[in-house]
mmCIF file of the C-alpha atoms, coordinates in Angstrom:
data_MODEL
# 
_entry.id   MODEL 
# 
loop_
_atom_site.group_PDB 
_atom_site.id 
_atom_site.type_symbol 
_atom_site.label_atom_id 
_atom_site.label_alt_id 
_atom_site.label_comp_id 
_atom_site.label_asym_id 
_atom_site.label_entity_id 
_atom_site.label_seq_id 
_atom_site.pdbx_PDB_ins_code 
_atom_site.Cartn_x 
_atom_site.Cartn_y 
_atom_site.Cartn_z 
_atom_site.occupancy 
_atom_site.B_iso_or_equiv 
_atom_site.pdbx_formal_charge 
_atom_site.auth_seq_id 
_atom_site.auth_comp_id 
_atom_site.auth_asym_id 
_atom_site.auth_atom_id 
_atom_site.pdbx_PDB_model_num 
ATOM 1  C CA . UNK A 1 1  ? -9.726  6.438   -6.980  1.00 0.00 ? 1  UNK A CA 1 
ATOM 2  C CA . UNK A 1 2  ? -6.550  7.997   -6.490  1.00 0.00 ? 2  UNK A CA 1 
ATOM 3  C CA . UNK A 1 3  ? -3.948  6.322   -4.341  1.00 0.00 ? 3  UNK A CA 1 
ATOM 4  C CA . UNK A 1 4  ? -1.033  7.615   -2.289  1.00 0.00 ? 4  UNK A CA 1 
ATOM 5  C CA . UNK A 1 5  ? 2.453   7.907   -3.732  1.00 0.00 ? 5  UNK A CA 1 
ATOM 6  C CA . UNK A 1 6  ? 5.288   6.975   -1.972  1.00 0.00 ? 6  UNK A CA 1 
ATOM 7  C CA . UNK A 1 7  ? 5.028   3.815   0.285   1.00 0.00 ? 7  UNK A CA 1 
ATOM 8  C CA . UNK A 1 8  ? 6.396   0.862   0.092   1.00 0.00 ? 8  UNK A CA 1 
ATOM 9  C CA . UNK A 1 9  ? 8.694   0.081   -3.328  1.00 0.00 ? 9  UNK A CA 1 
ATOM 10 C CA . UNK A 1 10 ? 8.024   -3.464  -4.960  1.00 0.00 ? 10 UNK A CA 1 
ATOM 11 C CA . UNK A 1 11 ? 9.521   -5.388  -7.748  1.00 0.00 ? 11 UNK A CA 1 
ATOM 12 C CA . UNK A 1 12 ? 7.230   -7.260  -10.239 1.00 0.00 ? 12 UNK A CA 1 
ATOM 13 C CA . UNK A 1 13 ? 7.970   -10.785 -10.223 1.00 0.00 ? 13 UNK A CA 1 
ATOM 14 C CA . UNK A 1 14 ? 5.879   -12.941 -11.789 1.00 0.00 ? 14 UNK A CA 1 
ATOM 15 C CA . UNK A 1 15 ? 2.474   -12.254 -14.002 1.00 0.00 ? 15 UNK A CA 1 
ATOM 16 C CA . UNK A 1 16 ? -0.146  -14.937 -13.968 1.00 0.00 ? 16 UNK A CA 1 
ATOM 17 C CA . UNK A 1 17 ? -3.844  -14.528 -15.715 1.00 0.00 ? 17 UNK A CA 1 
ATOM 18 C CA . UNK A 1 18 ? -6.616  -15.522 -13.538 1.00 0.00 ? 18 UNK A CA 1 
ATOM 19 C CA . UNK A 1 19 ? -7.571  -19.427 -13.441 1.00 0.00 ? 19 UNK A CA 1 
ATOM 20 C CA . UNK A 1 20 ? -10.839 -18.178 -15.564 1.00 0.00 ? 20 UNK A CA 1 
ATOM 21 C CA . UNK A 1 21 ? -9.126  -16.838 -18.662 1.00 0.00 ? 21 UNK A CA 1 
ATOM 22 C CA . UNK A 1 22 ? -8.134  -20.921 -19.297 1.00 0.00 ? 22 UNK A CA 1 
ATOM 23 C CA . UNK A 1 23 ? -3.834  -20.774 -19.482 1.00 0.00 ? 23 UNK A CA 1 
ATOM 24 C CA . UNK A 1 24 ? -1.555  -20.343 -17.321 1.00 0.00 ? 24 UNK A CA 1 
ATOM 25 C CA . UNK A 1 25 ? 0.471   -17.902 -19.307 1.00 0.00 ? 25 UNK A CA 1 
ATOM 26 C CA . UNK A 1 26 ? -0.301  -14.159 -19.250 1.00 0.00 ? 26 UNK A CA 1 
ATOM 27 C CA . UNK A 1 27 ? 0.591   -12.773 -23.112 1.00 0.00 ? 27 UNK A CA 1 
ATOM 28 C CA . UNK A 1 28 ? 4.182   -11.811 -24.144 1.00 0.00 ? 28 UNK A CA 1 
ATOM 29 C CA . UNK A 1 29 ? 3.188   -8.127  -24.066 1.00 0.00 ? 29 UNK A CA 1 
ATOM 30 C CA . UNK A 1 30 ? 2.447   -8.606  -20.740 1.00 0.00 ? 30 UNK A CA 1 
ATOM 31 C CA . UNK A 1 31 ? 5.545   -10.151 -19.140 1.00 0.00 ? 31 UNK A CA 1 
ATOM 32 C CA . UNK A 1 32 ? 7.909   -7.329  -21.553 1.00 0.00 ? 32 UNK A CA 1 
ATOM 33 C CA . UNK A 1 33 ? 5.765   -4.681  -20.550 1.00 0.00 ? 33 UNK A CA 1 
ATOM 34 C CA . UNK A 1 34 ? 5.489   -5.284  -16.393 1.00 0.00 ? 34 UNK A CA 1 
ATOM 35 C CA . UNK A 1 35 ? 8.294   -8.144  -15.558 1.00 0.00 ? 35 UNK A CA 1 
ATOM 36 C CA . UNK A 1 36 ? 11.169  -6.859  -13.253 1.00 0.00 ? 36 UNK A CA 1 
ATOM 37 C CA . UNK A 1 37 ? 9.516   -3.033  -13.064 1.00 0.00 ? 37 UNK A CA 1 
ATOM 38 C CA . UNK A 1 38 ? 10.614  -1.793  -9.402  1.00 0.00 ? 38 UNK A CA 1 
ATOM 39 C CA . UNK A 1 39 ? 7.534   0.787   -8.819  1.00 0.00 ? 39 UNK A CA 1 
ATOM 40 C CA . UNK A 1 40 ? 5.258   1.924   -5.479  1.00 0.00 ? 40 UNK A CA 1 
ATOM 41 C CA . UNK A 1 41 ? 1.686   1.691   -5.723  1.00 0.00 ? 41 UNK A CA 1 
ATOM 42 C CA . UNK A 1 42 ? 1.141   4.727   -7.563  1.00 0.00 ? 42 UNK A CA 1 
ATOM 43 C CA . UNK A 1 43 ? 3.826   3.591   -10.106 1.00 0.00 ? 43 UNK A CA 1 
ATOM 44 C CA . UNK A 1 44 ? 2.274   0.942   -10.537 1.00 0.00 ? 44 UNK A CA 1 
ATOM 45 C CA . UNK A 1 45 ? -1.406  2.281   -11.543 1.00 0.00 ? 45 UNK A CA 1 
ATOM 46 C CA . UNK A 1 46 ? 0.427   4.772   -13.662 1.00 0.00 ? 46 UNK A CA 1 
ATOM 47 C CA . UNK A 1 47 ? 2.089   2.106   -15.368 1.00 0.00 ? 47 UNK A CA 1 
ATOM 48 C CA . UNK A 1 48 ? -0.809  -0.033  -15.832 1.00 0.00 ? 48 UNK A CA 1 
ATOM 49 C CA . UNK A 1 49 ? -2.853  3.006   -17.520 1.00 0.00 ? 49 UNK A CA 1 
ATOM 50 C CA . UNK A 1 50 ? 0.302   3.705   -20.075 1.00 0.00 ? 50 UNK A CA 1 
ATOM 51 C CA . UNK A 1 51 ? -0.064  -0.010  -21.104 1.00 0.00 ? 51 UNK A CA 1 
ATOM 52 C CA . UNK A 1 52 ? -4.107  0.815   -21.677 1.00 0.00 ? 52 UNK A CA 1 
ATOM 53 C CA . UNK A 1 53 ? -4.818  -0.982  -18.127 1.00 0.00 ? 53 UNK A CA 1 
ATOM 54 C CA . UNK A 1 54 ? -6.269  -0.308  -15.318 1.00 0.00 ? 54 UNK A CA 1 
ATOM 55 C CA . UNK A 1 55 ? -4.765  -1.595  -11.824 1.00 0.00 ? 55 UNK A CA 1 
ATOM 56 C CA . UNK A 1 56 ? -8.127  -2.679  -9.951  1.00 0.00 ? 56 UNK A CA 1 
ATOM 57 C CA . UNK A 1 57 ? -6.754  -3.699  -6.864  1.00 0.00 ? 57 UNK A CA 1 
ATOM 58 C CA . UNK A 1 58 ? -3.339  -3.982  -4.617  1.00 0.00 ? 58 UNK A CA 1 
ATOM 59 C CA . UNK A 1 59 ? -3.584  -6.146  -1.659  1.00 0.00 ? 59 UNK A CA 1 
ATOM 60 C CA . UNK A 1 60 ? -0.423  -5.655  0.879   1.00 0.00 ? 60 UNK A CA 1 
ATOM 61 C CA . UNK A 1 61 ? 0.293   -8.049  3.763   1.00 0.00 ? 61 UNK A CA 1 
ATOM 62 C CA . UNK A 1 62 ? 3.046   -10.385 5.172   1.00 0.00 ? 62 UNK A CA 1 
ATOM 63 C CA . UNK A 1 63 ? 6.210   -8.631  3.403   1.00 0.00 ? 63 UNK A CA 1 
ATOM 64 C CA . UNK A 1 64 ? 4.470   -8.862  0.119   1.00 0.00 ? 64 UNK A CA 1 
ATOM 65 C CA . UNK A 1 65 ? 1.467   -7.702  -2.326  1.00 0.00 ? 65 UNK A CA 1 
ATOM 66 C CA . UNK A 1 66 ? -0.698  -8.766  -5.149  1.00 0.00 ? 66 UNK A CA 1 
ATOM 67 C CA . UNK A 1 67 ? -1.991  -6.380  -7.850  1.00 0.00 ? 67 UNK A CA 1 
ATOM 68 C CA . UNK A 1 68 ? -4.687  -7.131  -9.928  1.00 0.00 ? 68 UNK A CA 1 
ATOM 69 C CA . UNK A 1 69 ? -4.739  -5.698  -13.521 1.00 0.00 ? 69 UNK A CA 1 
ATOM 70 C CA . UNK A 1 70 ? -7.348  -5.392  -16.095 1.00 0.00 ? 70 UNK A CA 1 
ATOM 71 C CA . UNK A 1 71 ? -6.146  -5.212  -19.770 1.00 0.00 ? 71 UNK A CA 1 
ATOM 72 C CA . UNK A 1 72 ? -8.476  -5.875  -22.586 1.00 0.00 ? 72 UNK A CA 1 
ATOM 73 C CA . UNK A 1 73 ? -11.276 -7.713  -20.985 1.00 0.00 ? 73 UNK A CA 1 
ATOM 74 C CA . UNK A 1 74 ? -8.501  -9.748  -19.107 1.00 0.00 ? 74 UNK A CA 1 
ATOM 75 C CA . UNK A 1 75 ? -7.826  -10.487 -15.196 1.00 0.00 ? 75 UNK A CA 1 
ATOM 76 C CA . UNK A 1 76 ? -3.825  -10.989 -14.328 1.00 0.00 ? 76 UNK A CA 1 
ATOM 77 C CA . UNK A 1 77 ? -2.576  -11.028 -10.981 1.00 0.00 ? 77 UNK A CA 1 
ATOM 78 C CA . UNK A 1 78 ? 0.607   -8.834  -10.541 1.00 0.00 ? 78 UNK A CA 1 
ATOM 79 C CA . UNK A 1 79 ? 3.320   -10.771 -8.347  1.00 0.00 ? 79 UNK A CA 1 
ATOM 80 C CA . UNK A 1 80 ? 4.820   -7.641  -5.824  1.00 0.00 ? 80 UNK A CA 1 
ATOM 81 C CA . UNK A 1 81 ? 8.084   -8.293  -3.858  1.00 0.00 ? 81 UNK A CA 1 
ATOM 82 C CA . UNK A 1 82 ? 9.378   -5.935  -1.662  1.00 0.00 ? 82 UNK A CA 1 
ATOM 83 C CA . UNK A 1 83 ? 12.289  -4.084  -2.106  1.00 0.00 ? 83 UNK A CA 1 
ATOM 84 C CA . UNK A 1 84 ? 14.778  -3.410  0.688   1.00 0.00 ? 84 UNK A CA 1 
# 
């Protein structure tokens, strides 16, 4: 599915694997490779494919978003805070 570029800019905040992979820690090569990236939603599957991702999902609303990565049979939830 190919998304729009442009849009709204967000910084990644926080990355947090889904309740069902048991800890609440996503992997260090996670938080280097994502943590503090300022990208748009496009960036942001672009980004997720260079790692060897794939960004399955952005959910916008109330100032603020979620993305939802896949990465080696793992879930994470992507932490998106808008930029000014």
């Amino acid at each position: 599915m190919e998304r729009p570029s442009g849009g709204p800019r967000y910084r990644i905040s926080a990355i947090r694997p889904w309740a069902s992979e048991g800890t609440d820690e996503a992997p260090q090569e996670v938080q280097t490779f994502f943590a503090g990236k300022e990208v748009d939603v496009a960036d942001l599957e672009a980004l997720a494919v260079s790692f060897g991702g794939q960004l399955e999902n952005v959910v916008q609303g109330g100032g603020r978003a979620q993305g939802e990565l896949a990465w080696r049979g793992h879930r994470f939830n992507l932490d998106l805070d808008p930029l000014p």
